[in-house]
C-alpha positions in Angstrom: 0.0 0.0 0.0 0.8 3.4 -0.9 1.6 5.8 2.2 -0.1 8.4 2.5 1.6 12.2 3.1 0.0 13.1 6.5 -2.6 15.8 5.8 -2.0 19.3 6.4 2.3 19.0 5.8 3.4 21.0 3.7 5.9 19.1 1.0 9.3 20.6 -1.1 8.9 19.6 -4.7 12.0 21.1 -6.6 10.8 21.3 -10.2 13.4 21.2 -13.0 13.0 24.5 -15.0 15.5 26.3 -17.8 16.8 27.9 -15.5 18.9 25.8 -12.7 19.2 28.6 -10.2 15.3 29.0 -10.4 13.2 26.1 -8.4 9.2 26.8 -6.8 7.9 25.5 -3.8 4.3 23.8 -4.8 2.2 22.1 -2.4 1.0 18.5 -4.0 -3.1 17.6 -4.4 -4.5 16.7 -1.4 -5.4 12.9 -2.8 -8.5 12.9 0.1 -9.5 16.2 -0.7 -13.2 15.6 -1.3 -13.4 13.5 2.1 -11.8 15.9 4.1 -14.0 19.1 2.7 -16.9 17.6 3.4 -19.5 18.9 5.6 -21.3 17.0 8.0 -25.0 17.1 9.1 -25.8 16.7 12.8 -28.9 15.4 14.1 -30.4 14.1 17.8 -30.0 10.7 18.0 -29.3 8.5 21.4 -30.6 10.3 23.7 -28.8 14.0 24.2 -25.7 13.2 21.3 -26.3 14.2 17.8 -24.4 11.8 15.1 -23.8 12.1 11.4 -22.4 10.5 8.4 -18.7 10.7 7.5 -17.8 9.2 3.7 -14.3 7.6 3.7 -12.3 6.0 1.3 -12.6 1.9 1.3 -9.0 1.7 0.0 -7.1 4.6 0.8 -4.5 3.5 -2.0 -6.9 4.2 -4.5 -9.2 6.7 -2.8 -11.0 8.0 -6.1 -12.5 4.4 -6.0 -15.4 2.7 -3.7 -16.5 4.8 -0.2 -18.0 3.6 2.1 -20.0 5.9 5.3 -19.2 5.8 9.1 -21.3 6.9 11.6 -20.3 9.5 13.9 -21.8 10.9 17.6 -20.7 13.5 19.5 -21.6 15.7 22.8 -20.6 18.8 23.3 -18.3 20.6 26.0 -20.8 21.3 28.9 -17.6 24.2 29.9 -14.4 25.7 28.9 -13.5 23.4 25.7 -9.9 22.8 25.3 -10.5 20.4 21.9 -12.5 17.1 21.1 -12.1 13.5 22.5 -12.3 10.2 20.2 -13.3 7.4 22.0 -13.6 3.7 21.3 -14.6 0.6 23.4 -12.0 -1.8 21.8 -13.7 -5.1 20.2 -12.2 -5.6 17.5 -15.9 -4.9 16.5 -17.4 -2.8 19.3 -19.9 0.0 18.5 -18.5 3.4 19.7 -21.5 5.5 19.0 -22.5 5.8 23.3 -19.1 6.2 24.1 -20.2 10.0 24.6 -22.8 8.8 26.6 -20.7 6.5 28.3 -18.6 9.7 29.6 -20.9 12.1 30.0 -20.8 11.8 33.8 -17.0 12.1 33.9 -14.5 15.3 34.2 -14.1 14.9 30.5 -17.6 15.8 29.5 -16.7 19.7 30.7 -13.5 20.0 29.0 -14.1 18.2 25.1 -16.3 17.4 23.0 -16.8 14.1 23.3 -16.8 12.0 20.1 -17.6 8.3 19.2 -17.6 6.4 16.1 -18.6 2.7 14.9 -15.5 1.7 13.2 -15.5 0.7 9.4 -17.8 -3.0 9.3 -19.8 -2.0 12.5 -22.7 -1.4 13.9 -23.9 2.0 12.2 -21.1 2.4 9.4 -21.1 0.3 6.4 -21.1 -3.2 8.1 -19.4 -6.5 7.2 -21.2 -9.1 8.0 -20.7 -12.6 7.8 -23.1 -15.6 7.4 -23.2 -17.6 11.0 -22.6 -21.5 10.8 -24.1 -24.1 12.8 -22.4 -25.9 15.6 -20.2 -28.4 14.4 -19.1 -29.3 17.8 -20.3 -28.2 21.4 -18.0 -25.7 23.4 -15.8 -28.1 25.9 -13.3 -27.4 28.0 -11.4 -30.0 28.0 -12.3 -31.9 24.7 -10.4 -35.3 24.0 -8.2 -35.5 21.2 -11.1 -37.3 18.7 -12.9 -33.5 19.1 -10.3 -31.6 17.7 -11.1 -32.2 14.2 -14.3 -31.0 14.7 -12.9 -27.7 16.0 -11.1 -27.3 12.7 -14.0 -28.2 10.6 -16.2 -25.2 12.2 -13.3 -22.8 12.5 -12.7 -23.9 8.5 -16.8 -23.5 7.9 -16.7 -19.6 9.5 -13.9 -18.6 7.1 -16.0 -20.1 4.4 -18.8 -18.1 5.5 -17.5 -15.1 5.9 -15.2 -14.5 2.9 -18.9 -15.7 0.7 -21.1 -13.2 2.6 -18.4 -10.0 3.2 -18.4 -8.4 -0.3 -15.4 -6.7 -1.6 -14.9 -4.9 2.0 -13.5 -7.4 3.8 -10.1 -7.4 3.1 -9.9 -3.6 4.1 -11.3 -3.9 7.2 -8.1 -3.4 9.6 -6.8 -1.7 12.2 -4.9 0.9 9.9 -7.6 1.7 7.7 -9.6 2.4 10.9 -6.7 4.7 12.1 -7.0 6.4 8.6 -10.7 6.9 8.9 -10.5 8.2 12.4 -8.0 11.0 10.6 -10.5 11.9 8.2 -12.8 12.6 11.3 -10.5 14.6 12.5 -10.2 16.9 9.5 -14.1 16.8 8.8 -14.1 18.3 12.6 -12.0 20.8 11.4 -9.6 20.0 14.6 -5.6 20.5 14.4 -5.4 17.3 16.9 -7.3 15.3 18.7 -6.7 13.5 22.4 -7.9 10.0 22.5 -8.8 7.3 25.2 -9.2 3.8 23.9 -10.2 0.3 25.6 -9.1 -3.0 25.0 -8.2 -3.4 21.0 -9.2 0.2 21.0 -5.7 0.9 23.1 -4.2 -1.1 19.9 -6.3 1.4 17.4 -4.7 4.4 19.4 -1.0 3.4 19.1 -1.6 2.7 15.1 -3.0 6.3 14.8 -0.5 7.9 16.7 2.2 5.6 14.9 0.8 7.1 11.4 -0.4 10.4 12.4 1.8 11.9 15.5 1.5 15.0 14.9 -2.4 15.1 14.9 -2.8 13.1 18.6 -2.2 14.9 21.7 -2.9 13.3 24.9 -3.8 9.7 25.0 -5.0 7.1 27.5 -4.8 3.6 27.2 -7.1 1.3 28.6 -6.5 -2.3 29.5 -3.4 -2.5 26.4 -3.0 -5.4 24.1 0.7 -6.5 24.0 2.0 -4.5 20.8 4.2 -8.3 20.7 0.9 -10.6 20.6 -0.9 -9.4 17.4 -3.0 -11.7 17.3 -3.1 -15.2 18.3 -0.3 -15.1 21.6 -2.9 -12.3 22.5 -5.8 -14.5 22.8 -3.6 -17.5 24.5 -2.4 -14.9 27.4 -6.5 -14.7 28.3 -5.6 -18.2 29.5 -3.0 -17.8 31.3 -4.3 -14.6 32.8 -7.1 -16.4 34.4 -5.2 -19.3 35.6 -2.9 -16.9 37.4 -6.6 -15.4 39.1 -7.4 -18.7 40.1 -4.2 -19.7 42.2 -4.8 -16.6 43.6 -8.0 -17.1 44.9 -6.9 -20.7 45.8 -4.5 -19.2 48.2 -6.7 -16.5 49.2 -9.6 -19.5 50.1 -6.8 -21.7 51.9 -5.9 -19.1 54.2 -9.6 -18.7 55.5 -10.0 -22.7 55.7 -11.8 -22.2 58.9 -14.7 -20.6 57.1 -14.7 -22.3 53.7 -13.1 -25.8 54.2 -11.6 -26.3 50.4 -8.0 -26.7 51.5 -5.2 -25.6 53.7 -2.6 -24.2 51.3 -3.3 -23.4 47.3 -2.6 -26.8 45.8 -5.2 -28.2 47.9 -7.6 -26.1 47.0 -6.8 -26.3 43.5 -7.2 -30.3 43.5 -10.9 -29.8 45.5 -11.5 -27.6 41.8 -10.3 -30.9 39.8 -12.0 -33.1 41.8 -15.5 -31.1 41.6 -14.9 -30.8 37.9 -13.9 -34.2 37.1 -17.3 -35.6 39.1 -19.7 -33.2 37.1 -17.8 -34.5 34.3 -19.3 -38.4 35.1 -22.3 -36.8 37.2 -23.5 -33.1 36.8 -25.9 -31.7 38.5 -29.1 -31.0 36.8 -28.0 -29.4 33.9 -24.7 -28.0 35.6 -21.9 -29.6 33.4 -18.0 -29.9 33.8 -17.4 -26.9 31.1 -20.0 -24.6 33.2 -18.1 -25.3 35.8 -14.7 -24.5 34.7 -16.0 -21.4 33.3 -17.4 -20.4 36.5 -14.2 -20.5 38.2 -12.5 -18.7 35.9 -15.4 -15.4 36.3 -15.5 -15.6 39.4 -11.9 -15.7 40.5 -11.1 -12.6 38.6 -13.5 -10.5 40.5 -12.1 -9.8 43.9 -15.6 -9.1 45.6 -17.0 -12.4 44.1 -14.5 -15.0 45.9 -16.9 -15.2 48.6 -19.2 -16.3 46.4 -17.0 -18.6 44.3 -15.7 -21.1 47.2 -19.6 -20.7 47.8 -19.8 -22.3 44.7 -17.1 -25.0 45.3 -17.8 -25.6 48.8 -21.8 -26.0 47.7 -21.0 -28.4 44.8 -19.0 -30.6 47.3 -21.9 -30.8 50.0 -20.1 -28.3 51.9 -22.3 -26.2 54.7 -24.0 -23.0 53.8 -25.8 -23.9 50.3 -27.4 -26.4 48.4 -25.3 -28.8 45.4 -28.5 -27.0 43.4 -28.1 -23.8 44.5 -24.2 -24.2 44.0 -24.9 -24.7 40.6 -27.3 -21.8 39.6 -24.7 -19.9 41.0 -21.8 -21.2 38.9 -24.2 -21.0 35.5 -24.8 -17.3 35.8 -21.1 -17.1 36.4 -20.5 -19.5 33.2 -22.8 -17.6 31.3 -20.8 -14.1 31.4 -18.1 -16.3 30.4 -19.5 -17.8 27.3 -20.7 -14.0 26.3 -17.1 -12.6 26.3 -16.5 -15.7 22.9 -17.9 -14.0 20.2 -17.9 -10.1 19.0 -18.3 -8.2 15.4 -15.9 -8.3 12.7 -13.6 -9.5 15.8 -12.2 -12.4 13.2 -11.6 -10.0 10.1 -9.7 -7.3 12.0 -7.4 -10.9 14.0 -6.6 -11.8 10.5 -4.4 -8.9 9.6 -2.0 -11.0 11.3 -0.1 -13.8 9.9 -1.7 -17.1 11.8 0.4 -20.6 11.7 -1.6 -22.9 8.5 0.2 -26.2 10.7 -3.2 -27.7 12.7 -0.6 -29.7 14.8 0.8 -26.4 16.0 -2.8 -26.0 17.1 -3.5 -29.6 18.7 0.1 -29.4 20.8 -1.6 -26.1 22.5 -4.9 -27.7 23.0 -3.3 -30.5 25.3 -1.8 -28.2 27.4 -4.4 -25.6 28.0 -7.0 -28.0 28.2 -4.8 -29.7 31.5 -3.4 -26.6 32.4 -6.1 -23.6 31.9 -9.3 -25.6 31.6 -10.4 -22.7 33.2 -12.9 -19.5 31.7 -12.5 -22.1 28.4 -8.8 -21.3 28.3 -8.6 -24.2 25.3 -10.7 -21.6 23.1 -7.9 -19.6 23.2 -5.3 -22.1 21.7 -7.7 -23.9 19.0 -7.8 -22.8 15.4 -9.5 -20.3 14.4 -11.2 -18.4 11.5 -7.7 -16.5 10.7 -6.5 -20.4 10.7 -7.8 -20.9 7.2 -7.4 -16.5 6.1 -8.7 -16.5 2.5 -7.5 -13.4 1.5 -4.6 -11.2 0.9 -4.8 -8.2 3.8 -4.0 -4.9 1.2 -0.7 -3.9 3.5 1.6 -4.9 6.0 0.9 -4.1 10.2 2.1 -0.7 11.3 5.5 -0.7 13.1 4.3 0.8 16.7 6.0 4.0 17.5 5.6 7.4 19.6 7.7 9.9 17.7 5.7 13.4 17.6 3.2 13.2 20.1 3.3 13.8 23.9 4.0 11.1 26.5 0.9 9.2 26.9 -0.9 7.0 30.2 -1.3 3.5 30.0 -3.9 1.8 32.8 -3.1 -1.6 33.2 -5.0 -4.1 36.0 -3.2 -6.9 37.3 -5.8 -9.5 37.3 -7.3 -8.7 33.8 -8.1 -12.0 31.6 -8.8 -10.2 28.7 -5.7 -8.5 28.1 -3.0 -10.0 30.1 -1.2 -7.6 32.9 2.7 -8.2 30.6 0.4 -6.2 27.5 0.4 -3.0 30.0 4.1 -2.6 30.9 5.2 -3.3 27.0 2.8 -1.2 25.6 3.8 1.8 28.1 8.0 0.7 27.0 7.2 0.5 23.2 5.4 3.9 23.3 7.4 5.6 26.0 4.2 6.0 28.0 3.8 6.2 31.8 2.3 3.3 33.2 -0.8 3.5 36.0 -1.3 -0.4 37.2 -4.5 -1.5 39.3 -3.4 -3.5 42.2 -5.2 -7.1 43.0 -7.8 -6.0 40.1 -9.7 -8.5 37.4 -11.6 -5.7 35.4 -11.1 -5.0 32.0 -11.9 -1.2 31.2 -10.7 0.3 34.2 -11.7 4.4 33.8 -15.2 5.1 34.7 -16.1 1.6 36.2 -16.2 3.1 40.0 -12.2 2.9 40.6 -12.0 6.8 42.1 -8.0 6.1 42.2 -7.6 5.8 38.3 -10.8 8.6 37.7 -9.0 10.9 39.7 -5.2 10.0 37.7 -6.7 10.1 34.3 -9.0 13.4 34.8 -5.7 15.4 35.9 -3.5 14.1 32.9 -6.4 14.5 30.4 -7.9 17.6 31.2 -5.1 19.4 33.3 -1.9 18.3 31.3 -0.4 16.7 34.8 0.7 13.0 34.4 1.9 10.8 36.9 4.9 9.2 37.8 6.5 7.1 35.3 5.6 4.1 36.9 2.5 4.3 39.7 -0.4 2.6 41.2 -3.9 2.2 42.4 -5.7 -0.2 44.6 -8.2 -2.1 42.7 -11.6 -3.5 44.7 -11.2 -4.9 48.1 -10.9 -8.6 48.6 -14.0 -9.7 50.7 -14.7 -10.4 53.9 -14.8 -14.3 54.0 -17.8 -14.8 56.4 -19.7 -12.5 54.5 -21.6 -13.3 50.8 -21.0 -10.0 48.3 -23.9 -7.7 48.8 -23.7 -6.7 45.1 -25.3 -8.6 42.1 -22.9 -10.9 40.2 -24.2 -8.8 37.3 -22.7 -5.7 38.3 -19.1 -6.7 38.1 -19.7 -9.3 35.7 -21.1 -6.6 33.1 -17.5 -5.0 33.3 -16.0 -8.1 31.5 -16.8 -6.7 27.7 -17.2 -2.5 27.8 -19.0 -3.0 24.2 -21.3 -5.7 25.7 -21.8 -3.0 28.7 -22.7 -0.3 26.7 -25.3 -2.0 24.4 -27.4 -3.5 27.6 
């Protein structure tokens, strides 16, 4: 792919003339010209925002082809405006059109005009979407060996489906297109720069725009980081490890309160009363509380600090402990399975994973199922390590990934939470070293999409840096939510911190 001269720098063309001692400075054609003088039309729409349509490009190498729209909200500065605010929920595929509404209640809301977007294939914009396949297998989480073909035959079936129901979009549907289409906002808006905050992929959709574009990005936050190393499959295989790390820490959390819970005196114990509750719903479940439920539930509910109670609830219940019912145990665990199962599927989330290069060897994928079906059986860790849609990748992506890079564009803030399972702690610190960033980690935390999710440490961090300029030390933290008190159930609805597992999922309830 062609690159594109950043908008707005002026470039030297010396032009050959009669004369060699005469030469002109000429300013080349804007080649997006007629996207970036266009004007937009505002109207109400979701609740108090207004949105619009923005035309871009569909291949900005050859922009005087195919367009395609986006659709575009925004809520004004309620006080002294210092500039606008692009923000996006991550996904890959997560609508951004409430993230206005999403922030209205923050410091942010008085100092920018808050702006969201559905990103090119989603939601509102011109969407790709792709045929849905039947089940081919049912989701295990520790499937034998004789299962994993089946795996590969529907993985195989939703690239199939997908490529015949996507149209001529799909192959430029990617992260730096995206980045390019959030510039054109930027000049439709008429704004020299914009700040950004981004969740989740969206922290990965920041770093590529300021990586093409750094002189147009002023201050940034990023939210819960991708690895900029893991693009995309060792990204989806951390989630595993992540939550296997959450549940030897409740383990040891639950053995140190034996007296009250009565799962085990020291970690390993209480990690082998898990197996052996798993492996007897395996032969015997209760009602229609299976193995896989089960080993999804302990990986939800060990992530959230103020659910642990609730989890060796769970355990203790399903192994006729005191306190509940082996029934009651396992309505518990299947609302705590269900949030799990909901986090598995999202948008054009395959599309935008196959700009990556993905290994074509299925044994490379089989060696990884083994070991995270023994080893992070948990939150349906093997998921994470089967083959995919990007497996089988039948087409050509239009341009290499963008090299990751801060050169132009003040120091950024990275918020990172130690227990998050959906982008691994190690993605925070990397991201903040690639990009030269400062680094805010959550202590003892399991959310994912930490600003604005009741954490008053982190509110109060990113509100000075985005709206006052101030950023923090280098290298600082927060405390993340308390653990719980062990004789006590949590007096919250599992919903309430289960809804902050997926920010897009959040957002559209």
């Amino acid at each position: 792919m062609r690159r594109l001269v950043p908008v707005g720098l002026a470039v030297l063309v010396v032009l050959a003339t009669s004369s060699p001692a005469v030469s002109a400075r000429t300013t080349p054609p804007d080649p997006l010209a007629e996207f970036h003088n266009q004007t937009l039309t505002w109207a109400p729409c979701q609740g108090d925002l207004e949105c619009a349509s923005v035309v871009v490009p569909l291949d900005y190498a050859d922009p005087g082809l195919d367009r395609i729209s986006l659709a575009v909200s925004r809520r004004k500065a309620t006080e002294l405006r210092r500039g606008v605010l692009v923000a996006n929920p991550g996904g890959p595929g997560g609508s951004g059109l409430r993230m206005p509404a999403f922030l209205s209640t923050t410091a942010l809301a008085k100092s920018y005009d808050l702006i969201g977007f559905d990103p090119r294939g989603v939601g509102g914009s011109t969407a790709l979407t792709c045929r849905a396949v039947p089940e081919i297998t049912t989701t295990d989480s520790r499937p034998p060996d004789s299962e994993f073909a089946k795996w590969t035959a529907e993985a195989r079936a939703a690239e199939d489906a997908c490529q015949a129901s996507a149209g001529g979009i799909r192959r430029f549907v990617n992260t730096a297109n995206t980045a390019r289409d959030l510039d054109v906002i930027r000049e439709v808006l008429g704004e020299p720069r914009i700040s950004y905050l981004g969740y989740s992929y969206g922290t990965y959709l920041g770093a590529v725009y300021g990586s093409l574009f750094p002189y147009r990005l002023d201050r940034s936050v990023l939210d819960s980081s991708v690895h900029p190393e893991w693009l995309w499959r060792q990204q989806a295989k951390g989630q595993a490890v992540a939550t296997r790390r959450n549940v030897e820490l409740w383990s040891e959390w639950a053995a140190e309160h034996d007296d009250v819970f009565g799962l085990g005196r020291s970690g390993p114990e209480v990690l082998a009363t898990i197996e052996r509750t798993s492996a007897r719903l395996a032969l015997d479940p209760v009602g229609a509380h299976t193995r896989s439920e089960f080993d999804a539930a302990v990986g939800v509910g060990s992530r959230y600090r103020p659910l642990w109670t609730d989890l060796a609830g769970v355990v203790g219940g399903l192994n006729g402990g005191a306190g509940t019912t082996p029934q009651a145990a396992a309505e518990q665990s299947a609302r705590f399975a269900a949030s799990a199962k909901g986090e598995l599927k999202s948008g054009v989330f395959t599309t935008i994973t196959c700009e990556a290069d993905w290994p074509r060897d299925l044994e490379t994928y089989y060696e990884d199922m083994r070991v995270f079906r023994d080893r992070y059986p948990y939150g349906f860790g093997v998921l994470r390590a089967a083959p995919t849609a990007c497996t089988f990748r039948s087409f050509t992506p239009p341009g290499p990934m963008v090299p990751l890079k801060r050169d132009g564009y003040p120091v950024g803030l990275v918020v990172q939470a130690e227990g998050d399972t959906q982008t691994q702690y190690e993605g925070g610190p990397a991201m903040a070293s690639r990009l030269g960033d400062n680094l805010l980690t959550v202590l003892d935390e399991g959310k994912h999409g930490v600003y604005n999710s009741g954490n008053a440490c982190v509110d109060a961090v990113v509100d000075h840096y985005l709206v006052d300029g101030v950023l923090p030390p280098s290298s600082s933290t927060c405390p993340g939510d308390p653990r719980p008190d062990p004789a006590r159930p949590s007096t919250r609805p599992a919903g309430s911190f289960l809804d902050t597992a997926g920010l897009a999922e959040r957002l559209a309830r």
